[in-house]
Backbone bond lengths (Angstrom), bond angles and torsions (degrees), N, CA, C in turn:
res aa  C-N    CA-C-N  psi(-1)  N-CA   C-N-CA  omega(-1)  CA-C   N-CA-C  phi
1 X - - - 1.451 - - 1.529 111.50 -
2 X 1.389 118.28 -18.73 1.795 106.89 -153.43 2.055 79.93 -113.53
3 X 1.042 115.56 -3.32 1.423 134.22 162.28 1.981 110.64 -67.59
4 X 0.479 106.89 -13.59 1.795 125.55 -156.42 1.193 108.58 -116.17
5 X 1.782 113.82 -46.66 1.792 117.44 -170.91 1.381 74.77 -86.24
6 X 1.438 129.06 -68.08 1.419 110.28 -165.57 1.559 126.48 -32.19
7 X 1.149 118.82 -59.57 1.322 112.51 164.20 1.454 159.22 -45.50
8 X 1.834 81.11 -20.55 1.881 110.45 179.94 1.814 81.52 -84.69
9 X 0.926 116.38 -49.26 1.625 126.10 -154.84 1.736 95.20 -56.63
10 X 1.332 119.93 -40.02 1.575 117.80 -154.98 1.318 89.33 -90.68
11 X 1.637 131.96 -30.65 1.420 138.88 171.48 1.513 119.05 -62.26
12 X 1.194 109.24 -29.64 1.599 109.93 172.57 1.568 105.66 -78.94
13 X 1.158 111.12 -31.47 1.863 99.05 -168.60 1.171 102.13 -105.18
14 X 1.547 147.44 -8.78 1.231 141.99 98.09 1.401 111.95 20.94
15 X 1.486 108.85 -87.72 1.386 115.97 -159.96 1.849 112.88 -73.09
16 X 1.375 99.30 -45.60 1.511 97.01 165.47 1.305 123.31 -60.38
17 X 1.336 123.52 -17.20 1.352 113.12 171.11 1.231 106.49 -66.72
18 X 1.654 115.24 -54.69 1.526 114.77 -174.08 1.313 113.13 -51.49
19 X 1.434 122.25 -45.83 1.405 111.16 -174.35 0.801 112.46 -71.16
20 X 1.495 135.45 -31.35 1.683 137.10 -167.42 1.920 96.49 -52.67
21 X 1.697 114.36 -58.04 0.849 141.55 -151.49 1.950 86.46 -64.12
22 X 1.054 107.38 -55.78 1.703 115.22 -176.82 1.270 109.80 -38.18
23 X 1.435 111.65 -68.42 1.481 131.38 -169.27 1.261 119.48 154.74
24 X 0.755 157.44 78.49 1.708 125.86 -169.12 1.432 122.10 -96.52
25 X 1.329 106.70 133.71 1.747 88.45 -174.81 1.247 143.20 -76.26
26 X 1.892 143.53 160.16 1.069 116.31 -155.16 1.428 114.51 -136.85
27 X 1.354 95.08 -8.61 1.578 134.38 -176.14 1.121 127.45 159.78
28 X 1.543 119.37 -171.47 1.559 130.55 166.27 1.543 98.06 -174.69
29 X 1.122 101.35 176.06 1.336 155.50 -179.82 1.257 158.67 -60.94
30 X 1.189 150.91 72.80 1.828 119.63 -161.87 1.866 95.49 -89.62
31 X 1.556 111.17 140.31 1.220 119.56 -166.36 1.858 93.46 -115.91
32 X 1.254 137.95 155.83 1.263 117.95 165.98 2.040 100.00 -141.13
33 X 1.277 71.56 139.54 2.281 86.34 179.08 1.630 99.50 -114.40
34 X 1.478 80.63 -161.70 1.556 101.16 -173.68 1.556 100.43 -136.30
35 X 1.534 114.27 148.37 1.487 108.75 164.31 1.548 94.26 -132.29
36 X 1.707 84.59 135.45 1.641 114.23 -147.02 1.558 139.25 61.14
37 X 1.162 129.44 169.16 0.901 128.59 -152.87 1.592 124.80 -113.48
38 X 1.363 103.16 13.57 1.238 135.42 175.40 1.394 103.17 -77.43
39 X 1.621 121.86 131.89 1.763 121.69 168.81 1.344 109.26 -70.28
40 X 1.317 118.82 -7.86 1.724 108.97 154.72 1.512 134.44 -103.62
41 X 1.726 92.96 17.01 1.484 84.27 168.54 1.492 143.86 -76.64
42 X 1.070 138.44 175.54 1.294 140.44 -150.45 1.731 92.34 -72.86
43 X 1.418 123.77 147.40 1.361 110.29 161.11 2.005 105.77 -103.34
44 X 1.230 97.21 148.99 0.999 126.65 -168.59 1.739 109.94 -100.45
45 X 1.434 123.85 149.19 1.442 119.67 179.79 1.497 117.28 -151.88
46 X 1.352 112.64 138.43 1.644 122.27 -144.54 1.576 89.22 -141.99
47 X 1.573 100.47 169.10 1.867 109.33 171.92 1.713 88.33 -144.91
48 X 1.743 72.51 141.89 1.925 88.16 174.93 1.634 98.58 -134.58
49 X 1.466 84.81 125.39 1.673 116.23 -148.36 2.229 85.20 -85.12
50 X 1.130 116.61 153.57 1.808 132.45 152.07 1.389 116.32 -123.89
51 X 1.593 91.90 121.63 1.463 100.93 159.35 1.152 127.09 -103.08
52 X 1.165 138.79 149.75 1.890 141.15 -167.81 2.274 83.74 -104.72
53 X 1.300 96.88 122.81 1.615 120.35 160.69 1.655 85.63 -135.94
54 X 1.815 90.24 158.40 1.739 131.79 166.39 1.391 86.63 -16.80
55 X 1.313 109.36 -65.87 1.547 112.10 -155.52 0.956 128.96 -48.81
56 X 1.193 100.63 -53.30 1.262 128.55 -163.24 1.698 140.32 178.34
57 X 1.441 126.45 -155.04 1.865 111.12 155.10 1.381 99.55 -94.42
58 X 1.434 110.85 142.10 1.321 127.36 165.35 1.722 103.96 -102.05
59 X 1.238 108.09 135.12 1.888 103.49 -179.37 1.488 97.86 -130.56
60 X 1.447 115.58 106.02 1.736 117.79 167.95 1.557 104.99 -83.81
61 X 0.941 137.89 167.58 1.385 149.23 -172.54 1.684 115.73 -145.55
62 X 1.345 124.64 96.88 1.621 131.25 170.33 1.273 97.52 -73.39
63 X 1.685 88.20 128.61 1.690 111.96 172.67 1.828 119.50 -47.69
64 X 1.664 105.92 117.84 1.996 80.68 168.08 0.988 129.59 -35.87
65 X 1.442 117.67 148.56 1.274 107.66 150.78 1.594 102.96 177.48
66 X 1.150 121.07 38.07 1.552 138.04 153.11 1.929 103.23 -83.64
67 X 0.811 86.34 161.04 1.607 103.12 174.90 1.666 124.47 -109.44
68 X 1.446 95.55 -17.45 1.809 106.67 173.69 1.489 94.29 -131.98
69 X 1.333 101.93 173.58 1.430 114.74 -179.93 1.827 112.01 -91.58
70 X 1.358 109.65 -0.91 1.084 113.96 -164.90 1.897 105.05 -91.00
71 X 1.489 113.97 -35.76 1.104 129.62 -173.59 1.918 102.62 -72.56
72 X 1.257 104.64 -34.91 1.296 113.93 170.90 1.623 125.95 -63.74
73 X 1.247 101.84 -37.23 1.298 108.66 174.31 1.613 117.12 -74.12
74 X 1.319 116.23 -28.54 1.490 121.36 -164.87 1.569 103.40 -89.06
75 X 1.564 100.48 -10.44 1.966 111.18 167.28 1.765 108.57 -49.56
76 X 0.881 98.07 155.80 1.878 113.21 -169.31 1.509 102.11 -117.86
77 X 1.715 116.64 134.87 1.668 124.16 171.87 1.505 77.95 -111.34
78 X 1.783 91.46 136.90 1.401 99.21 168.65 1.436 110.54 -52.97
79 X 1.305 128.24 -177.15 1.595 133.93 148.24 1.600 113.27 -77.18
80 X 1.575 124.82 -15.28 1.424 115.78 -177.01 1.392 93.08 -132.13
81 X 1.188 112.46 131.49 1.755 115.91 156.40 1.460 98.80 -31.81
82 X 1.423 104.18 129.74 1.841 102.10 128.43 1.065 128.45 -139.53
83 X 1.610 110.38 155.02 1.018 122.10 -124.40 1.837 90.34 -113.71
């Protein structure tokens, strides 16, 4: 039996290493731009996703480009960085 936890035990930190190492995600964001450069241009709306590595947070950021904030929000961060 103590053959068995050992093994679940080396399999769990196993896997968190790998994922740690992956990325894992921790949140995000709604980010909002502009397209063009006009003070009446349209605003634009994006999500910038965090991943937790060893290091540290990693934060990638997808370019706006919804037109409401609502379409932005329903955007998806993977669960693993990729890279």
């Amino acid at each position: 039996m103590r053959m068995a936890w050992a093994f679940f035990a080396l399999a769990v930190i196993a896997l968190l290493g790998y994922s740690l190492n992956r990325g894992i995600y921790v949140g995000s964001r709604i980010i909002q731009g502009q397209m063009g450069q006009s003070p009446y241009a349209t605003p634009t709306f994006g999500k910038q996703c965090r991943y937790l590595f060893p290091s540290g947070i990693h934060q990638t950021r997808k370019e706006p480009g919804w037109f409401n904030r609502d379409g932005a929000d329903n955007d998806f961060c993977p669960l693993f960085h990729s890279n």
